[in-house]
C-alpha positions, 0 to 999 in steps of 0.5 A: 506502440498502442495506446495501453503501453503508452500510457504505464511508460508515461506514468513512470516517467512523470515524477510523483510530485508532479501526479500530485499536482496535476491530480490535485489541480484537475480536482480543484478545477472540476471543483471550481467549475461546479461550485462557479455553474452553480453560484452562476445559476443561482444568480441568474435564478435570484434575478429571474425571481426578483424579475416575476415577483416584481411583475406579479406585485405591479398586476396586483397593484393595478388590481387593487386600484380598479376594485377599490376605486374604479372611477378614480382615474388619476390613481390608475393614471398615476399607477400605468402612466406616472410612475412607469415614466419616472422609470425611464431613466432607470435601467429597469424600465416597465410599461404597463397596458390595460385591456377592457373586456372587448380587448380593447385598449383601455391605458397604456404607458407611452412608449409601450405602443412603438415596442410592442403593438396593442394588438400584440395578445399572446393569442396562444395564452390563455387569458385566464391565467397568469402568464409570463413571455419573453420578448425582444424588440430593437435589440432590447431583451424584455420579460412580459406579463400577461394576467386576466385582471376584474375591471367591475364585479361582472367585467373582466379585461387584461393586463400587459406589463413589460420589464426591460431587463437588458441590463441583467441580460447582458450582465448575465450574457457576459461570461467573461468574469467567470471564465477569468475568475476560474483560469485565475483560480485553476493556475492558483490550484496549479501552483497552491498544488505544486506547493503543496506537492512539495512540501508533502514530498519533502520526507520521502527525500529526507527518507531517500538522502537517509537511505543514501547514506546507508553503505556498507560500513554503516549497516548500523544506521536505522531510520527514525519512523516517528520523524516520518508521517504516518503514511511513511511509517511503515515504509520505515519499520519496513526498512529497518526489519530489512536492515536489520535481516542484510545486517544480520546475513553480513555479519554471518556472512563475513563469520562464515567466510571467515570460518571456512577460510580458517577450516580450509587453511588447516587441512590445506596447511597439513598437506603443504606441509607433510609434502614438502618434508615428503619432497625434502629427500628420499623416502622408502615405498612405505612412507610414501605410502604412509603419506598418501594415506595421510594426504587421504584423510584430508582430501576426504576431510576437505571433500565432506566439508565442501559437500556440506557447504553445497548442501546448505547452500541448495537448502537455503534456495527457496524454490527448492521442492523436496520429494516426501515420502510417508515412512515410518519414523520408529523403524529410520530411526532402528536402522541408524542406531544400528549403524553407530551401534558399534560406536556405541559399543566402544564407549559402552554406551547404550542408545535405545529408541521407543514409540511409533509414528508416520510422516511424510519426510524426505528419506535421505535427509531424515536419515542424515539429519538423526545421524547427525544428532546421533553422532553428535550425541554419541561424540559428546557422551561419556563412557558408560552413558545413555543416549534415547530416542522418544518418538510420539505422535502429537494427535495434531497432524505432528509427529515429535522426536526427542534425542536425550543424552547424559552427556557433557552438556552446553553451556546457556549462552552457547544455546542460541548459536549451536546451530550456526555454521562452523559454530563450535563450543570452546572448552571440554567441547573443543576437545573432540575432534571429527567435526567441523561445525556444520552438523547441526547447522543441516539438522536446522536445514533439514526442519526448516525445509520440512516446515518443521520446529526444532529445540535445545536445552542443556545444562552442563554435565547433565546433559542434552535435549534436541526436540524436532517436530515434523507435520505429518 
């Protein structure tokens, strides 16, 4: 296994809390690195500083001795010899060494010699500048000075001035502390992180028992998205949105089941029973016949329910791809209202159709679909009724058809669910036998698949309004 897939299956395998952690601790380690190579080096640089303006304050002394007082010895005495001694017992002992113009030495602090010899000018310096060298002699660490300094207003020597700074170096050389100080605060980090993790986590598993307790006798639970940081709140209106839509596909879902057992028993039931009084004793040839006849009518009936039921279900397949065809809708709808036409006539009602238009549409289910909406009209109108067809071309890339009938009508709260499967209206609806509940139910398959719109309006007695609008 290479490297590239190993390390997706290792982040799988790792839980977030721990990613937490782990990105949080290497954050504050790479953090606590930078500010403790900072704060080491700002240090170091404060020492060094003291270190050179100490230096540069000791050669200015030394020079306002020799100008001003030349010839008083015990003052340059007191400044090269006296107070360097003193300093011996310190920790940051100094020497001091003066040349004269021929190079010569002029005063020195004792001990200075058996350190660095007198001889010892940084040739490669130049005398006429301030010049700063570090030095070692017996495992002891200093830091010279070396200046051109004015012995008289025509003469000019030297100074050496030598800084012991073992102490600082060693206290600086010695990372010890530092590397303690920043293990210390990483596995602090480490824990602080995993804390921290955990507390942040906890509503993910508040969330994740809620979840838990979802089943399906209590589709009804909701989660609470203002009990949630703000990093989870859409997770939880994301969860209840789909909730509600499996909550609401298995109530339709048990509706449907339930329904199509009560459609099925009928017809099943009729043929169970005109059999067994057809097997009860003999028959002549025509009653036999008479109930085969019978027995056709509902094996159609259960044939065409079944047909329906497969055609909802492809049509809700959200893969499925429809082959569209540009036809015109003014002449589809002509060669339907001819077919039912003699429907029509037996109830005398008059069915007419106006306007024109284009569209690309699947012609097999453009046709089923306005049969459906016109044998539904034309079972729910009154004798001596209207039934219209208005086509019209909305200029806007759509095309709207609008069936209008006089019928019976539906009542307002039966509007949002006509369109449902096996959805029937009680009462002067129920009346009319023939369908199922499944007609209108394809009609809203057929536009949803066409990326279309569809409406109802109705009043009772008065009649029906289905508008269908199709892209172009």
């Amino acid at each position: 296994m290479s490297l590239k897939n190993a390390k997706p299956i290792f982040l799988k395998k790792v839980s977030i809390r721990t990613r937490l952690t782990l990105f949080y601790s290497l954050a504050a380690f790479i953090l606590l690195t930078i500010i403790t190579l900072f704060l080491y080096w700002e240090t170091t640089n404060i020492l060094y500083k003291a270190n050179y303006q100490f230096l540069l304050d000791e050669a200015d002394s030394i020079q306002y001795v020799l100008r001003t007082k030349p010839t008083d010895l015990n003052t340059l005495k007191q400044e090269v010899i006296e107070l360097p001694d003193k300093s011996g017992d310190s920790i940051y002992r100094y020497f001091i060494r003066v040349y004269n113009e021929n190079k010569h030495v002029m005063i020195e602090t004792p001990g200075l010699a058996a350190i660095l010899p007198a001889d010892k000018l940084f040739s490669s310096v130049k005398l006429d500048k301030v010049s700063f060298r570090w030095y070692s002699s017996k495992n002891t660490k200093y830091l010279v000075l070396q200046s051109p300094i004015s012995l008289t207003d025509k003469k000019n020597g030297s100074i050496q001035i030598m800084l012991d700074i073992s102490h600082q170096h060693s206290v600086i050389s010695d990372r010890k502390i530092l590397i303690i100080v920043l293990l210390v605060s990483t596995l602090s980090s480490l824990l602080l992180g995993f804390f921290i993790a955990h507390r942040g986590m906890q509503s993910l598993y508040v969330l994740t028992d809620t979840v838990k307790k979802i089943t399906a006798t209590s589709l009804h639970r909701r989660i609470d998205p203002n009990s949630l940081p703000k990093e989870l709140d859409k997770l939880g209106l994301a969860f209840n949105q789909m909730l509600d839509r499996i909550e609401s596909s298995f109530v339709r879902l048990k509706q449907f089941s339930s329904d199509l057992a009560h459609e099925l028993r009928t017809p099943i039931n009729n043929l169970i029973g005109e059999t067994e009084i057809t097997l009860s004793r003999a028959h002549s040839i025509d009653e036999y016949q008479h109930v085969l006849i019978s027995n056709l009518e509902e094996f159609q009936r259960i044939s065409q329910l079944i047909e329906n039921i497969l055609f909802l279900s492809r049509a809700e397949n959200p893969q499925l791809e429809i082959q569209k065809t540009l036809l015109s809708a003014h002449d589809e709808i002509a060669v339907i209202c001819d077919y039912y036409q003699a429907m029509a006539d037996e109830k005398n009602i008059t069915v007419t159709y106006e306007g024109k238009a284009d569209l690309h549409v699947n012609p097999i289910m453009f046709r089923r679909m306005i049969s459906n909406i016109l044998s539904n009209s034309l079972n729910y109108t009154p004798a001596g009724g209207w039934i219209r067809f208005v086509i019209t071309d909305l200029h806007n890339q759509h095309v709207q058809i609008v069936l209008s009938d006089n019928g019976i009508g539906i009542p307002a709260e039966h509007l949002p669910k006509i369109f449902d499967r096996f959805y029937r209206v009680d009462s002067a609806r129920s009346q009319h036998s023939g369908g199922v509940g499944l007609g209108l139910a394809i009609v809203k398959s057929i536009v949803d698949l066409h990326q279309g719109t569809l409406s109802i309006t109705s009043e009772p007695e008065k009649g029906t309004r289905i508008c269908l609008i199709f892209p172009r």
